[in-house]
N, C-alpha and C positions, 0 to 999 in steps of 0.2 A: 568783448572788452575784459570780462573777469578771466579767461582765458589767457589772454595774455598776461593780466597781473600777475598769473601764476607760475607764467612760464618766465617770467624777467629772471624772479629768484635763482630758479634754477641754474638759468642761463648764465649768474654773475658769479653763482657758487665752482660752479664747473669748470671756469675759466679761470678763475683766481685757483682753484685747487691745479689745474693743468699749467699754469704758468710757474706756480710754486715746483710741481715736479719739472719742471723744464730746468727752473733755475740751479736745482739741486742736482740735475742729470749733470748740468756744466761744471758747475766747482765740486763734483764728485770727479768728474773726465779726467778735469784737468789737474788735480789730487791724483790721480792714478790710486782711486780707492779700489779695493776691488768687490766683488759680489756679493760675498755677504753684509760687510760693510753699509754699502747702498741701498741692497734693500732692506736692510733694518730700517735706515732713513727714511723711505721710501713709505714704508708700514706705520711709521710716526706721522708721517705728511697723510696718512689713509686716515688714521685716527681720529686726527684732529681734525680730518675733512668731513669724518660720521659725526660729531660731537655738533659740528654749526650746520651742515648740511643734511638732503635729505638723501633714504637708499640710492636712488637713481643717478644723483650728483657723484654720490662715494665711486659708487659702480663704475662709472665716467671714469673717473681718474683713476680708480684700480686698475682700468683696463691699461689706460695710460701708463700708468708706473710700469705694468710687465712688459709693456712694448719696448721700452726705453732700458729697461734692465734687460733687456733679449737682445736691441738695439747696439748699445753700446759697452755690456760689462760681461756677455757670455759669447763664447768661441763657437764658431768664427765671426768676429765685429764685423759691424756696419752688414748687416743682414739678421732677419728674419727665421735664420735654419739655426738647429741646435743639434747638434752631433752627440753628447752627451747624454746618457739618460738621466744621470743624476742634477744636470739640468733642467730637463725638461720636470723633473717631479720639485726642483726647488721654484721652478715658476708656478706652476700649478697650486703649490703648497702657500705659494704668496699670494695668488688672487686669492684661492680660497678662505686664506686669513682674514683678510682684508675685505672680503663680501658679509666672512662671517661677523666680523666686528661690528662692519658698517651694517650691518640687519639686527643686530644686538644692540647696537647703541639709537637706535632708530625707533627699535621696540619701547625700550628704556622712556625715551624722548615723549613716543606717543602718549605710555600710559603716565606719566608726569602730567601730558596738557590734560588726559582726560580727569587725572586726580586735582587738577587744577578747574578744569572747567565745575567739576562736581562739589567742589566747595564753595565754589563764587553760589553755585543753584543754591548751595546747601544757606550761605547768607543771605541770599532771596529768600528764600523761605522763611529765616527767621525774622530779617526785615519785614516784612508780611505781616507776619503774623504779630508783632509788636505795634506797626499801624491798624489794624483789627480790632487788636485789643483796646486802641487808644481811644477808638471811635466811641461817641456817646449813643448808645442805642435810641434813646428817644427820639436823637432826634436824624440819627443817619438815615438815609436811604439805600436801598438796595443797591441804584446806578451809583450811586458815589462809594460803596464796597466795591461793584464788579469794577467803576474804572482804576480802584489800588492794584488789583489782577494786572492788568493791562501794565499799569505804567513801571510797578514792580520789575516784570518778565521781559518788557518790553515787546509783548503782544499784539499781533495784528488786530484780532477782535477777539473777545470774550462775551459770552452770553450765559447767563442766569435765568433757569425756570425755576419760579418759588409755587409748590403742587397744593399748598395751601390757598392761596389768592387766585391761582390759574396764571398769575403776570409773568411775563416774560422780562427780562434787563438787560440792555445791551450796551458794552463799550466799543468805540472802534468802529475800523469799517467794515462793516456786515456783507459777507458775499450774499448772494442770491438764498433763501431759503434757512439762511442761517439757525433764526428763531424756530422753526417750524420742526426741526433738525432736532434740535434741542428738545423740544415739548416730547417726541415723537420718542424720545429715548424712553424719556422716563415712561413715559404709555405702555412702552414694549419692557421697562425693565433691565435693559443690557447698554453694556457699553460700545459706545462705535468708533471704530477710526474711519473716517468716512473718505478721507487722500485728501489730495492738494494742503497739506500742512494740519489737518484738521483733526482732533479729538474729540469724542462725548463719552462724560463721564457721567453718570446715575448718581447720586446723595443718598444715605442714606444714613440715619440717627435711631439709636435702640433696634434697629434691625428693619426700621419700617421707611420703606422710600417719602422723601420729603421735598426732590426735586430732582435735577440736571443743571450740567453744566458744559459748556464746548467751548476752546481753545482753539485761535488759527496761529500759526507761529509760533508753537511753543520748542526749544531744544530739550533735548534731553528729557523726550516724555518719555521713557522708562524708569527715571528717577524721580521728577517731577511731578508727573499728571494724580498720581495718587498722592501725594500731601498736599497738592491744590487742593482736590476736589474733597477728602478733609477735613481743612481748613476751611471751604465755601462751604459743606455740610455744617461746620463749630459755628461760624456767621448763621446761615440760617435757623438754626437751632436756639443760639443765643437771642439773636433780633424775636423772633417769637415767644421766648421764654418771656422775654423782658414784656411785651406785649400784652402778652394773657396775665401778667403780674401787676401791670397797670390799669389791665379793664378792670381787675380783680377789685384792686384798691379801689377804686373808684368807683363801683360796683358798690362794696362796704362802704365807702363816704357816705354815698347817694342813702344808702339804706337810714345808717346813722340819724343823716336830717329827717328823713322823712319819719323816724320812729321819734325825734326830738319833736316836730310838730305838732304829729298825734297825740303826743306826752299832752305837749303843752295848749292841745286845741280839747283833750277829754278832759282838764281840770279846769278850764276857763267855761267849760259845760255843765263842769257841777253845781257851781255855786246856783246862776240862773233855775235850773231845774229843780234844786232846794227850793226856789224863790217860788217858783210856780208850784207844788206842792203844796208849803206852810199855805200858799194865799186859798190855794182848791178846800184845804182843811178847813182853813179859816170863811168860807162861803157859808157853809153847813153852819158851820156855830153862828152863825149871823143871824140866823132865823130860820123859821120853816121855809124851804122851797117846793114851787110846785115839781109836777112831775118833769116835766122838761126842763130845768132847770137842773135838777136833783140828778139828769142821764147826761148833761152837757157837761156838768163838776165831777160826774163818777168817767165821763169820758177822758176829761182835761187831767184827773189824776191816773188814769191809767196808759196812757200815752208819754206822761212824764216819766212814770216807774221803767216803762218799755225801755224809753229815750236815756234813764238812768243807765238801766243794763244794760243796755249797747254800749256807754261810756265807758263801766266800766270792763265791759272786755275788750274796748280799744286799750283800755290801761294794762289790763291783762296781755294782752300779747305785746304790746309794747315794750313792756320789762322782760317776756320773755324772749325778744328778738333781740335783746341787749345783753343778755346775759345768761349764763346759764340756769335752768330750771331745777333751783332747791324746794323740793314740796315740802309741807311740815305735816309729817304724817302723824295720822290719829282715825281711832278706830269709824269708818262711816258705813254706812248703809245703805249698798248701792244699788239694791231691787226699792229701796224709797224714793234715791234722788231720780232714779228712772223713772220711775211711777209720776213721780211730782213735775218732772221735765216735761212729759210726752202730755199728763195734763195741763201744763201752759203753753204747749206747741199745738194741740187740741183746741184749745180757745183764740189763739190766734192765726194758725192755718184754716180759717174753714171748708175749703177747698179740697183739703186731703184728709183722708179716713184713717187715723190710727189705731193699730191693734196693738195690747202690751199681754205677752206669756211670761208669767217667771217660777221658779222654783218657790215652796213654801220653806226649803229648809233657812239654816241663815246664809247670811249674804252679806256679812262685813267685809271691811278689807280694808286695810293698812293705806289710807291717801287722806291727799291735801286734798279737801271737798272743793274747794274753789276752784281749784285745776282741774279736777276731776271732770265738773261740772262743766269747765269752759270745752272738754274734749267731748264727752257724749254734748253737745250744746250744735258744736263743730259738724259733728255726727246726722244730729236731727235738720241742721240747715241742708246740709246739702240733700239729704232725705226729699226735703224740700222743693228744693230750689231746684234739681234737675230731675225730677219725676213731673207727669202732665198731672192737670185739675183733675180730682174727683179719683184718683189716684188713693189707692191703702201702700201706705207706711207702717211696715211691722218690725216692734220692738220684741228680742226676746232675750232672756235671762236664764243661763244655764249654769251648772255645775258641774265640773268636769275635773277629775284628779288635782283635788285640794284648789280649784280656780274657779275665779267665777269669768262669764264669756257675756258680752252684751253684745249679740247681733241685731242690727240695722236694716231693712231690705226693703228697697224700694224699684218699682217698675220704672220704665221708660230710657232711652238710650242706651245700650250699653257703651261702657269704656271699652275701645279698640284696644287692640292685644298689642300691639305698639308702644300704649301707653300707660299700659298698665303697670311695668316697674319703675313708673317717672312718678305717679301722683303724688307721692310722698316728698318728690322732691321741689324744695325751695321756689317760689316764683313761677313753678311750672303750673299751667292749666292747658288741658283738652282742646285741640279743633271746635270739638263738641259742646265744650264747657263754654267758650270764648264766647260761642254762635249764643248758645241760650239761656245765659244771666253772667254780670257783669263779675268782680271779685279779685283778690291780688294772687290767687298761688300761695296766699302763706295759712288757711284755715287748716290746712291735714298735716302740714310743715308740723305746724303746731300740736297738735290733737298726737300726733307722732312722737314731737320728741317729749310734750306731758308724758305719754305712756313708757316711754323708756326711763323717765327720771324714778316712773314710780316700781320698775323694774317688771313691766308690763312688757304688752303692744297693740300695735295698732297695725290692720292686714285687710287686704281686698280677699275675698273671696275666691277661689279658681270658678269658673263656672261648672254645675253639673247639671244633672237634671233634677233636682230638688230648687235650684236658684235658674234653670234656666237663664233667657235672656234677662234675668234681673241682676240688676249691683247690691251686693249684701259686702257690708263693712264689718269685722270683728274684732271689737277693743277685748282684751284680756289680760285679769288681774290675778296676783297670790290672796285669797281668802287670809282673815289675819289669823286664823286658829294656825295656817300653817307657817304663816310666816313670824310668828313669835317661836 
């Protein structure tokens, strides 16, 4: 059937052109015009025949017109023979005209539709991509981008792999294998024309592949297929960006409450704990108490003090997960506050054996003691918390080019080499860590960026054979002699 639609045209063009030189062969005849005359005429009738029709129509009646000018307007009439040479090259000179024109005005014609069809693409595309852009990322879906492809192009099927999620997206009707096609691209990294109308293109954003894409139906995929795929690269890139910016948010909300609560669950703590205190105080001044008595009120007031300092360094990190950490520095003593830490981690761990080395020389240093203090604090917990009982925890204090160095080191589990450039980071905790005491990810968060405010740090140790299989942590400060 589409064969024949194509031959109708032809068919109407060639006849109306051959009827045209008929009628002009007669009222030239009968004019007694003579030979050049006619076929001038004749070459206007070819002209205009290249202008609406196609090469093969022209050709037609080119032929036509020299028959009829051989026919009836060159010697000897009414036949076919030409005696003359300088006829026979004024015929020849007339087809050639006339094929040449008709092949020239044919060319012309083509590249017009192709300069036409290239611009309609060229408005698809831009259409496109102003629907794209219209979409709300929150709340579009993949299928409802790839079906704009589709209905845009006017597309048999279109298929989206997003290499992030592993999902596939399909519009249209999917031949056999379609999806699979698609995935398989991007695996391999190359583009495929794969036949029966079909393209796969690879995605790629910053230079790093981000998915695939295939097209059944598409025209003019030499001009097209690469600002589709583009364009589906700008969509997926954009839907994700938008994505990671809303866990993000939401991410910081979440935090926000929760550090609001803490706020407001450590000062609904204080007061109580005050309460309990004055009354432990007030036990003693009541009168003499026996001996059990005297260890049950020395017990009540030092479990409240504990319960104190935990409060307040829920408060302490609180303000610091809210804001930036401004220390107020002033000269401290930091082979004391060690000294004095590791002796109330000593009374309270009994389970683990600590050792404290430090330098006799001095040992000031330009920090906010309360910061300070919550970071080596930070330090000795996890000392703690992820060494086995009966376990030495050893503290030391060194001096090293104008700094003082407070190493940490404790046996039992090492940190995986995986995990070792994450500890510092935000909410992150260990396989290991998770398995054998509870905690949020934010104690060394902290302890870290204390130590940067005070233009310190805070570092795990590489392993050698001095630390072996143990975790040794190294806060390090500027001494104040050097840092005034």
């Amino acid at each position: 059937m589409r064969q024949i639609y194509k031959i109708w045209p032809f068919l109407i063009r060639t006849a109306v052109g051959c009827v045209l030189i008929g009628l002009i062969t007669f009222v030239c005849y009968r004019l007694q015009l003579n030979f050049s005359v006619t076929g001038f005429i004749y070459l206007i009738v070819i002209v205009l025949q290249s202008l609406a029709g196609s090469l093969a129509s022209s050709a037609v009646v080119s032929v036509v017109a020299v028959l009829c000018l051989d026919f009836f307007f060159t010697a000897p009439l009414f036949s076919f023979e030409v005696t003359n040479p300088l006829d026979i090259l004024a015929l020849i000179s007339f087809l050639t005209t006339g094929l040449v024109i008709t092949r020239l005005t044919t060319r012309v014609r083509k590249e017009a539709a192709i300069s036409d069809g290239q611009r309609r693409q060229v408005d698809r595309l831009y259409q496109l991509a102003q629907k794209l852009l219209a979409l709300n990322p929150e709340t579009t879906t993949y299928s409802t981008s790839t079906k704009l492809f589709q209905d845009v192009f006017g597309l048999q099927a279109v298929c989206l792999f997003d290499a992030a999620t592993g999902e596939v997206h399909c519009a249209g009707d999917q031949p056999n294998g379609f999806a699979e096609q698609t995935r398989a691209a991007h695996s391999s990294g190359e583009d495929n024309d794969v036949g029966s109308g079909i393209l796969i293109r690879c995605l790629h954003a910053g230079g790093n592949p981000i998915g695939a894409i295939s097209f059944e139906g598409l025209l003019d995929p030499e001009l097209t297929a690469g600002p589709l795929s583009a364009l589906a690269a700008a969509m997926l890139e954009r839907t994700r960006t938008f994505r990671h910016a809303s866990q993000a948010a939401a991410a910081a909300q979440a935090e926000l409450f929760r550090g609001a609560v803490l706020d407001a669950l450590a000062h609904e703590f204080k007061t109580p704990l005050a309460t309990i205190l004055t009354a432990a105080g007030g036990l003693r001044e009541v009168g003499p108490l026996c001996s059990d008595q005297s260890e049950l009120a020395e017990i009540i007031e030092t479990e409240a003090a504990r319960l104190g300092g935990l409060t307040s360094r829920v408060l302490g990190t609180s303000r610091l997960d809210s804001e930036d950490v401004k220390p107020r520095l002033d000269r401290t003593d930091i082979a004391e506050l060690v000294v004095n830490l590791v002796d109330q981690y000593s009374r309270e761990c009994t389970d683990r054996r600590f050792f404290v080395t430090k330098e006799t020389r001095a040992t000031e240093v330009l920090a906010d003691s309360d910061l300070l203090q919550l970071a080596l604090r930070q330090m000795l917990d996890n000392a703690c918390k992820y060494s086995p009982p009966g376990s030495a925890v050893k503290v030391s204090l060194e001096l090293q080019n104008e700094k003082a160095a407070v190493r940490v080191l404790n046996s039992g589990l090492p940190i995986r080499a995986d995990e070792r450039t994450r500890i510092f980071e935000r909410f992150y905790r260990g396989g290991e860590a998770r398995r054998l005491a509870p905690g949020s990810g934010l104690g060394l968060y902290f302890a870290h960026k204390i130590l940067q405010a005070h233009g310190g740090c805070l570092e795990l140790e590489e392993r050698t054979a001095t630390t072996g299989e143990d975790t040794a942590f190294r806060l390090t400060l500027p001494l104040a002699l050097s840092a005034l």
